[in-house]
C-alpha positions in Angstrom: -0.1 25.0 -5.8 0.4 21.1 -6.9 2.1 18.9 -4.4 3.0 16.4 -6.9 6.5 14.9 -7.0 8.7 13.6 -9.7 8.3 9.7 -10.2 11.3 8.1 -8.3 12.0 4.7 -7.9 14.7 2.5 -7.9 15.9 0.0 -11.0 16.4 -3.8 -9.3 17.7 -6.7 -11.1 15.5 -9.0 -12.3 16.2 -11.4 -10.0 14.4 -9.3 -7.3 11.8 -8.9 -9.3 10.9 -12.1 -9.4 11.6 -13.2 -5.8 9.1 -9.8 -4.9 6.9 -10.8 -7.9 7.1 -14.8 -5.6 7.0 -13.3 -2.0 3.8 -11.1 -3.2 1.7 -13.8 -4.4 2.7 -15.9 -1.3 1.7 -13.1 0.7 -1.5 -13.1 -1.4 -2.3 -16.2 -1.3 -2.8 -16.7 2.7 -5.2 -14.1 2.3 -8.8 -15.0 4.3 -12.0 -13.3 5.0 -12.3 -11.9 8.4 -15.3 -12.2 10.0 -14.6 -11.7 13.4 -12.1 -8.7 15.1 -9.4 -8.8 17.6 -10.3 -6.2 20.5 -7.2 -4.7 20.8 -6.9 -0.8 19.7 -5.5 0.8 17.1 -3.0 3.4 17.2 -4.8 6.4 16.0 -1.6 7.5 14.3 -1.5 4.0 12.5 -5.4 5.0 11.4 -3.9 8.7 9.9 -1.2 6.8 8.7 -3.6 4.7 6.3 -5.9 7.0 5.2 -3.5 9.7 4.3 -1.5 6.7 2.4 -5.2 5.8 0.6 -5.5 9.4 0.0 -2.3 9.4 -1.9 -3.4 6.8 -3.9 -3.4 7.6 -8.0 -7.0 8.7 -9.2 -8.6 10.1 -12.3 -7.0 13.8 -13.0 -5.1 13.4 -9.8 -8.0 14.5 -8.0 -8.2 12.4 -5.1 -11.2 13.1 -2.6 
């Protein structure tokens, strides 16, 4: 059984492309090392959230681990 989906996405102008294109590298660009850890807890279902989305990601063959 394959649980892939048909590519959907929606056209923008290009405009937004470039102000997304802008507001990614800006977001990019603040990025820092961390080195040290706030103590506050995660939500577990934020945790399931990520790895499920990193197991979504696109691999070789579609065969994700």
């Amino acid at each position: 059984m394959s649980h892939l989906k048909p590519l959907s996405f929606v056209a923008v102008e290009e405009n937004e492309v470039v102000r997304r294109a802008q507001a990614f590298y800006d977001a990019m660009a603040r990025r820092r090392t961390v080195r040290d850890y706030a103590r506050r807890p995660v939500p577990r279902a934020a945790i399931e959230s990520a790895i499920h989305t990193a197991g979504s990601a696109p691999s070789g063959a579609n065969l994700q681990p």
